[in-house]
N, C-alpha and C positions, 0 to 999 in steps of 0.2 A: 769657738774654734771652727772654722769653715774645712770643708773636706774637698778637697778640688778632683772636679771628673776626671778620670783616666782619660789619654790621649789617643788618636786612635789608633797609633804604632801598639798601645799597651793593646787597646782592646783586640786590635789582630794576633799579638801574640798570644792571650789568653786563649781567642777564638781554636789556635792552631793546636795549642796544647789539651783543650778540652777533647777536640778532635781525635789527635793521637790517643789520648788516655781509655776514650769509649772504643775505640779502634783493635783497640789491643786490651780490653776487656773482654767485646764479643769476641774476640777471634780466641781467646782464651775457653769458650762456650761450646766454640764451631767445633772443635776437635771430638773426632768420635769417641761414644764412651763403650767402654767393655769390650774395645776390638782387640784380637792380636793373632800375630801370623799363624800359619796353619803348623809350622815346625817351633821347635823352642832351643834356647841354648843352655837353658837350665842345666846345670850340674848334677846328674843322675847318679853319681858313683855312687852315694850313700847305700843305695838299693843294691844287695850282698845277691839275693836270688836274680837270677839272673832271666828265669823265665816273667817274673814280678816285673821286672827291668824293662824288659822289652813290652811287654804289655803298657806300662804306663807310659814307653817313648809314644804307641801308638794312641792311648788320650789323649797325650799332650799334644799330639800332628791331628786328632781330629782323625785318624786312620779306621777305617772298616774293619783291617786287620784286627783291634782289640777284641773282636767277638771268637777271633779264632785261638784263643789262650782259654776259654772257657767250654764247659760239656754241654753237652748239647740241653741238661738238665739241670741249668745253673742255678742255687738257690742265693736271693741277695732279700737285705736287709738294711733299711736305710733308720735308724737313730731308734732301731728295735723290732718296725717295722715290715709286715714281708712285702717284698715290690717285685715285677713282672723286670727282671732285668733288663730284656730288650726291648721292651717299652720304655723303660725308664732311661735306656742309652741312646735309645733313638731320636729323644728329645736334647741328651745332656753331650751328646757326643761333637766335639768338632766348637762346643758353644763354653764349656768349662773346664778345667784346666788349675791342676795343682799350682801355685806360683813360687812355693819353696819348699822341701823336703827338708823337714825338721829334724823328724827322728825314724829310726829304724829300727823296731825291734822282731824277735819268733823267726831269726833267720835268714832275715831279708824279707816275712812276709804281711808284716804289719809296719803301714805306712804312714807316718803324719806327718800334717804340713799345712801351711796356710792355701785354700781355695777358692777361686773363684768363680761362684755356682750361680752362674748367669743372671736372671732376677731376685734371687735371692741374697747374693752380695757375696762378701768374702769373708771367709772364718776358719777355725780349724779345724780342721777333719781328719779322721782316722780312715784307711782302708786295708780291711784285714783280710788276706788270699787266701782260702785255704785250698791245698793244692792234693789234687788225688796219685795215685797209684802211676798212671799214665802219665803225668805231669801236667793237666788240664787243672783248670779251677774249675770247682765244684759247689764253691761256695761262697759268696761276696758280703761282709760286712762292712757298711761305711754308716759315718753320722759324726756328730760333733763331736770334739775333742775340747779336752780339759790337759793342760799340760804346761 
């Protein structure tokens, strides 16, 4: 059985379709990774406290405002961990970002939900407020969630 060469209408059309296919492969590559606006439309309601609420609209915009919901003496804790809160938001702040509020329990003041924590990737996390006298947080637990 002989196999007869493609013509060179076939070969142009191959040519054209090869083209398109790598075309729109890279461009599927080109799109930024781990970008997103500095505001969110995420559905906040689940979060019942209200000071909780506002604080986490201002992680999710990336706002400076978040540091003004906590004492001046904030004690934080990341997966047991003690960490320097404003060290650790000055990296994390404006770059990571809850992407769904799972659950809400203690009030409105323990948060889960899946996040996206910049080079470390996305997973689920807890952030637990504990809230003083004044109505400042006092205290920040976050770390992996099981749930």
């Amino acid at each position: 059985m002989k196999v007869k060469p493609p013509t060179v209408i076939e070969m142009k059309y191959t040519s054209i379709l090869m083209a398109l296919v790598l075309s729109l492969y890279s461009a599927s590559y080109a799109q930024p990774k781990n970008q997103f606006p500095k505001s969110t439309t995420m559905d906040l309601s689940k979060i019942t406290n209200q000071t909780v609420k506002q604080a986490i609209e201002a992680l999710q915009s990336g706002d400076k405002a978040w540091y003004d919901f906590f004492s001046d003496k904030v004690v934080m804790t990341d997966d047991g961990n003690k960490m320097d809160f404003k060290s650790f938001f000055a990296k994390a702040l404006g770059k990571e970002k809850f992407l769904t509020i799972d659950k809400v329990e203690n009030d409105g003041k323990d948060i889960y939900g899946n996040f996206q924590a910049g080079q470390w990737g996305t997973f689920k996390v807890f952030f637990k407020f504990h809230q003083n006298a004044e109505g400042k947080f006092d205290r920040l637990d976050i770390g992996q969630a099981t749930y």
